[in-house]
C-alpha positions in Angstrom: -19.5 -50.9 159.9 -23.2 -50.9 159.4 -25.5 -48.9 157.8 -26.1 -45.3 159.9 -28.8 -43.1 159.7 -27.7 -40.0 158.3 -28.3 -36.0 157.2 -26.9 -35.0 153.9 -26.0 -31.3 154.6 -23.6 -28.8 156.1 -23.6 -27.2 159.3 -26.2 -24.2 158.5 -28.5 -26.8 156.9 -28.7 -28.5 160.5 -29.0 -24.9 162.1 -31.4 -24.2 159.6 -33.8 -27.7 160.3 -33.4 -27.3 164.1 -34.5 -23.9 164.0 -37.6 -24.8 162.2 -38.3 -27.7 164.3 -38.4 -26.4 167.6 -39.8 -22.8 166.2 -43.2 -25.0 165.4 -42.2 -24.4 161.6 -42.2 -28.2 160.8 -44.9 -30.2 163.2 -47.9 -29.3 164.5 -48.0 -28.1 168.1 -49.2 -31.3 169.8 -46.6 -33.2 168.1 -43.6 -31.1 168.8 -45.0 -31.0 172.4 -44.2 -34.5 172.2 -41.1 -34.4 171.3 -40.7 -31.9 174.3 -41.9 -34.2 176.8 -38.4 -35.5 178.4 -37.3 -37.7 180.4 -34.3 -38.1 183.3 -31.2 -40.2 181.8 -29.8 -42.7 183.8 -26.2 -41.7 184.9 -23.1 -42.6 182.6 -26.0 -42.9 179.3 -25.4 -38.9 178.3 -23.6 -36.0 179.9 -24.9 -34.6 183.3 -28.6 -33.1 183.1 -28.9 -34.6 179.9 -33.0 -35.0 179.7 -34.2 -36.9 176.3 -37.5 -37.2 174.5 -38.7 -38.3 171.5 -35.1 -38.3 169.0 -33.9 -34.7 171.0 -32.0 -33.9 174.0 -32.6 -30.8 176.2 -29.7 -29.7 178.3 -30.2 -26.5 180.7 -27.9 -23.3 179.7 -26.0 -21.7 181.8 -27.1 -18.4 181.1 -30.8 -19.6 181.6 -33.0 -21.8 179.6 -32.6 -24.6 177.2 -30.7 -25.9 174.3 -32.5 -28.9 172.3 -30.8 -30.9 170.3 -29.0 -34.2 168.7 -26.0 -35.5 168.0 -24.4 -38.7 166.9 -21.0 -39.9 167.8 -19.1 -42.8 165.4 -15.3 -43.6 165.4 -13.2 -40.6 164.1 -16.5 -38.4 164.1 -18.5 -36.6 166.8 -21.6 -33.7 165.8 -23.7 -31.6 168.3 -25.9 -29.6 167.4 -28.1 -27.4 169.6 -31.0 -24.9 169.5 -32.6 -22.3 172.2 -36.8 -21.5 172.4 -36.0 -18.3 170.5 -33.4 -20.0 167.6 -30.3 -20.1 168.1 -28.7 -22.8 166.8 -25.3 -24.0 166.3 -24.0 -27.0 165.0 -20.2 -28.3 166.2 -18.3 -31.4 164.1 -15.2 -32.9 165.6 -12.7 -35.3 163.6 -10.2 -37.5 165.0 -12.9 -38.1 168.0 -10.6 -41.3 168.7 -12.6 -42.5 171.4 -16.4 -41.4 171.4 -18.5 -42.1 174.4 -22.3 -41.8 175.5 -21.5 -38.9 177.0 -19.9 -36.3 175.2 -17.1 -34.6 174.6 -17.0 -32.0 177.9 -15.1 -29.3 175.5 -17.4 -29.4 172.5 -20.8 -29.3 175.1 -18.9 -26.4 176.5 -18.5 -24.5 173.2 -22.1 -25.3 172.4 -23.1 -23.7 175.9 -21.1 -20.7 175.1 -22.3 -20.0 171.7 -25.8 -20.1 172.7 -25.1 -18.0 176.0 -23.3 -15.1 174.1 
């Protein structure tokens, strides 16, 4: 197995850097608008009304608005983590992810969904 990009921290850490990032805490405004600027994914590439931009995904909510986030998905391992306009974040790890695929786990996008909608 290769090399793989990586951040060394725990869940809160994550919860901690997303909420700064997309609070305008960590680039200036024209560059997070950047990373703002998605795009529609091709079917099958992410989970349904998955939009990407520059290293982030935005997924609507349920309850309204939009979670932004990343995740990364390698044999045994899958992590989400997700973060609304106002800062809420949560970050979800899964083990034993056998079988990882392009688009998700439908449980742990459903727990992400709820978190951020409660």
């Amino acid at each position: 197995m290769g090399r793989r990009e990586a951040f060394r921290g725990g869940r809160q850490s994550l919860n901690r850097f997303f909420s700064a990032l997309f609070g305008g805490r960590l680039l200036e405004p024209a560059q997070l608008a950047q990373m703002r600027t998605t795009v529609e994914v091709p079917a099958g590439e992410m989970w349904p009304g998955a939009r990407y931009g520059l290293g982030v995904t935005s997924t609507a909510l349920s309850c309204g608005g939009l979670m932004w986030g990343h995740g990364g998905d390698i044999p045994g391992y899958q992590t989400r983590t997700g973060v609304t306009d106002d800062g809420r974040a949560v970050t979800v790890a899964v083990t034993a992810d056998r079988e990882p695929t392009k688009q998700g786990r439908p449980d742990v996008l459903a727990l992400l969904d709820a978190t951020l909608c409660r």
